[in-house]
C-alpha positions as CSV (number, residue, x, y, z in Angstrom):
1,X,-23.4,1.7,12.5
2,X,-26.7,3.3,13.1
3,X,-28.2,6.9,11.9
4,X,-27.1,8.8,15.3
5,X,-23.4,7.6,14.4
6,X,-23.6,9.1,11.0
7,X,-23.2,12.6,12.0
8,X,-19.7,11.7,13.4
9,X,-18.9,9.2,10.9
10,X,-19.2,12.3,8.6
11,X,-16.6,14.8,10.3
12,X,-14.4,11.5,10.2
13,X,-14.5,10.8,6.9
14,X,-14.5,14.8,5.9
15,X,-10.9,14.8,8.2
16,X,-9.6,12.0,6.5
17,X,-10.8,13.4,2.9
18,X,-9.0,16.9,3.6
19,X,-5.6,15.1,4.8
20,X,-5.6,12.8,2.0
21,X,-6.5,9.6,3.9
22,X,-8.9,7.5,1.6
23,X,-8.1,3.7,3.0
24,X,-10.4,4.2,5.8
25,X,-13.3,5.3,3.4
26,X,-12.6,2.1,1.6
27,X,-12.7,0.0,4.5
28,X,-16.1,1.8,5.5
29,X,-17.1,0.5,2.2
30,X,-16.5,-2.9,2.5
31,X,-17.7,-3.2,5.9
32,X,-20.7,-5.4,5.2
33,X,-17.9,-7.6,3.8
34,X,-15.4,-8.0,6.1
35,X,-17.6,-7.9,8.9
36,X,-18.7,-11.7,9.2
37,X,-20.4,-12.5,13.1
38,X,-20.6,-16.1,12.3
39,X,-16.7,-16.0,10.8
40,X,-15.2,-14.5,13.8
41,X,-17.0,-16.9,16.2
42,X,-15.8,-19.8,13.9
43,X,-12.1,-19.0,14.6
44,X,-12.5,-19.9,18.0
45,X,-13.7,-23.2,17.7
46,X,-11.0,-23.8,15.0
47,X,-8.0,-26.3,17.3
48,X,-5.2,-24.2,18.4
49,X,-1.7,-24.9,16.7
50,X,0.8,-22.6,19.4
51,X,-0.6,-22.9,23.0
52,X,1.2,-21.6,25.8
53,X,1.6,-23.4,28.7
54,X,-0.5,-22.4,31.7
55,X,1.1,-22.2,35.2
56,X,0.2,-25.0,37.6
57,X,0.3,-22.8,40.7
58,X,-1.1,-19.1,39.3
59,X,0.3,-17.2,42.3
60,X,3.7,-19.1,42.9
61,X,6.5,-17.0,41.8
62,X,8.8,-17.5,38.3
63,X,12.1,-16.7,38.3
64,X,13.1,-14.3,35.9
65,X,14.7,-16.9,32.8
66,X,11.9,-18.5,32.5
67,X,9.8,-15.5,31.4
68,X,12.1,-15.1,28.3
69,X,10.5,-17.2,25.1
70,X,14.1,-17.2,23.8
71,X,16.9,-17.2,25.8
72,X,18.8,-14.5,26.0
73,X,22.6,-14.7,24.7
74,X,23.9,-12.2,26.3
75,X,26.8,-10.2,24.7
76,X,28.4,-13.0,22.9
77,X,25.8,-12.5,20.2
78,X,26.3,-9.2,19.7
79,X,29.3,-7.5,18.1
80,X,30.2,-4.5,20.1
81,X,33.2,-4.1,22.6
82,X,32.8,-2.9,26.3
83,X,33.4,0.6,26.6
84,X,30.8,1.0,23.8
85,X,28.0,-0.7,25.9
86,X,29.3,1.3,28.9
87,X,29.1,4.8,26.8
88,X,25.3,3.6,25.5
89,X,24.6,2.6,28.7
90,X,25.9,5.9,30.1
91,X,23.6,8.1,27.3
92,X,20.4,6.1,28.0
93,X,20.5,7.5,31.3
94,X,18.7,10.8,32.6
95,X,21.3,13.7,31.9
96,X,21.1,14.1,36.1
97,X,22.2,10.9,36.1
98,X,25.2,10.5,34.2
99,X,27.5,13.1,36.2
């Protein structure tokens, strides 16, 4: 933040004041704070726990079940009879659809 941001930073804050919003005025406040340079480039040299696994070939094609993190499991884990999912199915569509 700089002095030709204030002017804007104003009506903001004035907006948010009139509509009852005072978190972000809080969080203006603690800004020196929370905003660490030297804390934010630290979490990248921290090790990574949960990587995901890169493609060997980047352009080849994937079929479709492998792009799921969970599989999916279909109706059986759901509780809900056919003509149900045929009548949601039917109202998710377009109304010129469904004729």
């Amino acid at each position: 933040m700089n002095w030709r941001t204030t002017p804007t930073l104003a009506r903001v804050l004035a907006h948010n004041i009139r509509r009852g919003q005072i978190n972000f005025i809080r969080g203006i406040m603690n800004y020196k704070r929370v905003y660490n340079v030297e804390k934010m480039l630290a979490d990248h040299a921290r090790p990574v726990r949960y990587e995901l696994p890169t493609r060997a070939e980047p352009n080849a094609p994937i079929a479709r079940p492998a792009l799921y993190i969970h599989a999916p499991r279909g109706r059986t884990a759901r509780i809900i009879d056919g003509s149900t999912e045929r009548s949601k199915a039917a109202l998710a569509r377009p109304a010129e659809l469904r004729k």
